[in-house]
C-alpha positions, 0 to 999 in steps of 0.5 A: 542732044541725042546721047546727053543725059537729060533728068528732069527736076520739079518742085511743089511749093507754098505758092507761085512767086520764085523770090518769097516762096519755098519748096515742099515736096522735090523730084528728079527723073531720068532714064536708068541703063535699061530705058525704064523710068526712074525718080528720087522724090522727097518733101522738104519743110519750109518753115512756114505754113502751107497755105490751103491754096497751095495745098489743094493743088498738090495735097501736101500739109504741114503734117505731111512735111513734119520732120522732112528736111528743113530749108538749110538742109534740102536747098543746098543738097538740091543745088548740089545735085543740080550742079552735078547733073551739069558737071557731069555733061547732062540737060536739066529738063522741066515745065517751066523750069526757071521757076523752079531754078531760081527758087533755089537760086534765090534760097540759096542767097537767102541762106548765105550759099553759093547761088546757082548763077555763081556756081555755073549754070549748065544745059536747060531745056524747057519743055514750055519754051521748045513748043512755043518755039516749034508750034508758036501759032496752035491754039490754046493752053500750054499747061504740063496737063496740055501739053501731054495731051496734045504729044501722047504723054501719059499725066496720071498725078498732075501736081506731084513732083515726081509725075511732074518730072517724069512727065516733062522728061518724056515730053522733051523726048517726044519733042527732039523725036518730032523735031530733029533741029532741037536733038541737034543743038549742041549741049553747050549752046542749049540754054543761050538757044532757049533763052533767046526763044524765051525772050522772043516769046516774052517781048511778044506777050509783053506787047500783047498785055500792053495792048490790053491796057496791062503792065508789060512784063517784068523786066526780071523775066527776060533772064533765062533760066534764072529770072532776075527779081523784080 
């Protein structure tokens, strides 16, 4: 992948669950021309109350998101933008990112717009699915805030959308300087690459959850990076 641009993309939501939830607050991060850092971030209203769960997490309020684009508006201009990332040659990068990739996705269905399935999915890394695919047998959590720890990546705002995008944006720079195989995948078969990865993992954690007496994993979870609703 050495070479392809590569912007990170992250949202903060009203909660977990990509099919009934909504965006309030977007990032997207990437490199300029000299290396530096750089990030377009805004909040987005979603219609409905914050819940305090959510926002204990990542500080933003219904005072917050007060007058900020609504769903109709910031939704399409995010697919758009996506859309032209992939167009234009380059990798869509985040922490588990199909979260975030089919909340839009399936926004996009609930307001009547071209979703991002049928406008054409492009290269997706995963910061998530490459190191449990380079490092499958380390011990321990794997969140955003873990995995910085454990490749020396700075996290000063854990929970905010534009920390969050630049943070997943160096780590997948670290990983493809640590392990040459990922830099060398082509742009055009990354996502397939990942998705198989993905759904490795996946069948494994299913299994273990059954052998603990639990549901398997849902089925709609093995799409890769636009998970299938339940």
């Amino acid at each position: 992948m050495t070479g392809v641009p590569a912007v990170a993309f992250d949202l903060e939501t009203t909660g977990v669950d990509p099919f009934s939830d909504a965006p309030v607050s977007f990032a997207f991060a990437w490199r300029d021309g000299a290396g530096r850092m750089a990030a377009d971030t805004g909040l987005v209203d979603p219609g409905r109350p914050i819940p305090a769960g959510a926002t204990r997490v990542h500080g933003i309020t219904d005072a917050a998101v007060a007058g900020a684009p609504d769903l109709a508006t910031a939704v399409p201009a995010l697919a758009d933008r996506l859309e032209a990332i992939w167009r234009e040659g380059g990798v869509v990068v985040g922490m588990n990112v199909a979260y975030d990739l089919t909340m839009v996705d399936a926004l996009l269905g609930r307001l009547g717009r071209a979703r991002l399935g049928e406008r054409g999915v492009g290269a997706v890394a995963d910061v998530l699915v490459l190191d449990r695919h380079v490092d499958r047998y380390r011990r321990g959590k794997r969140t955003l805030a873990d995995l910085c720890a454990h490749y020396g990546v700075g996290l000063d705002g854990a929970h905010s959308a534009a920390e969050d995008a630049a943070a997943s944006l160096e780590l997948y720079e670290r990983l493809c300087a640590r392990y040459p195989e990922l830099a060398a995948t082509p742009p055009e078969r990354l996502t397939e690459t990942l998705a198989a990865w993905h759904r490795e993992w996946l069948r494994g954690f299913s299994r273990y959850l059954e052998r603990k007496g639990e549901p398997p994993v849902d089925p709609g979870r093995y799409e890769w990076p636009l998970h299938a609703a339940p």
